[in-house]
N, C-alpha and C positions, 0 to 999 in steps of 0.2 A: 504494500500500500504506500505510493508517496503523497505525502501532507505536505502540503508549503505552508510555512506558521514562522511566529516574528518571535524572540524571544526578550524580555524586557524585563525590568526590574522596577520597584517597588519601596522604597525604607527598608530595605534588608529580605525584601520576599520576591522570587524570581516566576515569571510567568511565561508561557506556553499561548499565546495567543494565535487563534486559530482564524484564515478568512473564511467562512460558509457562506458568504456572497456570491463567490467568483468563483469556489468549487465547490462539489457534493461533499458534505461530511455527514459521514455515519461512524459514531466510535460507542466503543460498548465500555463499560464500566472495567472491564476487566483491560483492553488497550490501553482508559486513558489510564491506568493505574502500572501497566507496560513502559508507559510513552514517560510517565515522571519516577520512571528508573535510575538516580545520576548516575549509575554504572552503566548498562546496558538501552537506554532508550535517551531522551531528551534532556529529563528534568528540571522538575520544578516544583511551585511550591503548588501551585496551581493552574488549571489549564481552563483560559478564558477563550470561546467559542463565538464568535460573530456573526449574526444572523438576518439576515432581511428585515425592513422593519415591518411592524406588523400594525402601524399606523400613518397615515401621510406623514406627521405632519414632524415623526422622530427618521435621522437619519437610517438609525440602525437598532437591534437587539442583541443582548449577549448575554448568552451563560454561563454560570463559574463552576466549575467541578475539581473538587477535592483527590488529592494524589490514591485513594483508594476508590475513583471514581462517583464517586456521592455527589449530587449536585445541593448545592447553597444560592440560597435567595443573594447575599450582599459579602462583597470584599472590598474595603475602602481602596486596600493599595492596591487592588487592581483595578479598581475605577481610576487611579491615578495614570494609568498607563493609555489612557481615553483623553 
C-alpha cells in the first residue's frame, strides 16, 4: 500500500498527517497502529486523517487516531499542525 502523508510536529508530539482528498484512504485500526511503529513503520504520536468537507462553507475535515488505532474527538497539538 503507498500513502503519501506529511509528517509534522507539535510541542513535543509528532504527527502522521494523512491527505484523503486527493487519494482513497482506507486504514484499519490495526495498520494505523503498524504505521506508528518508530521501528518498523512511520511513527508517531498520532495519525491525523484529512477528509473532504462535509459542509460548504469548512475547507476541510479531519480525524485523529491514536497509535493503537482508537479514534479521538480532539488533539490541540495537532490542531496546531492546521
Amino acid at each position: 500500500m503507498a500513502l503519501s502523508f506529511t509528517k509534522m510536529h507539535g510541542l513535543g508530539n509528532d504527527f502522521a498527517v494523512v491527505d484523503g482528498v486527493t487519494q482513497a484512504v482506507t486504514l484499519s485500526a490495526g495498520q494505523i497502529k503498524a504505521l506508528a511503529d518508530r521501528h518498523l513503520g512511520i511513527g508517531y504520536d498520532q495519525l491525523l486523517l484529512v477528509e473532504p468537507p462535509s459542509q460548504p462553507d469548512v475547507d476541510f475535515n479531519y480525524r485523529i487516531f491514536n497509535v493503537d488505532g482508537s479514534e479521538v474527538e480532539h488533539c490541540g497539538n495537532g490542531a496546531r499542525c492546521f
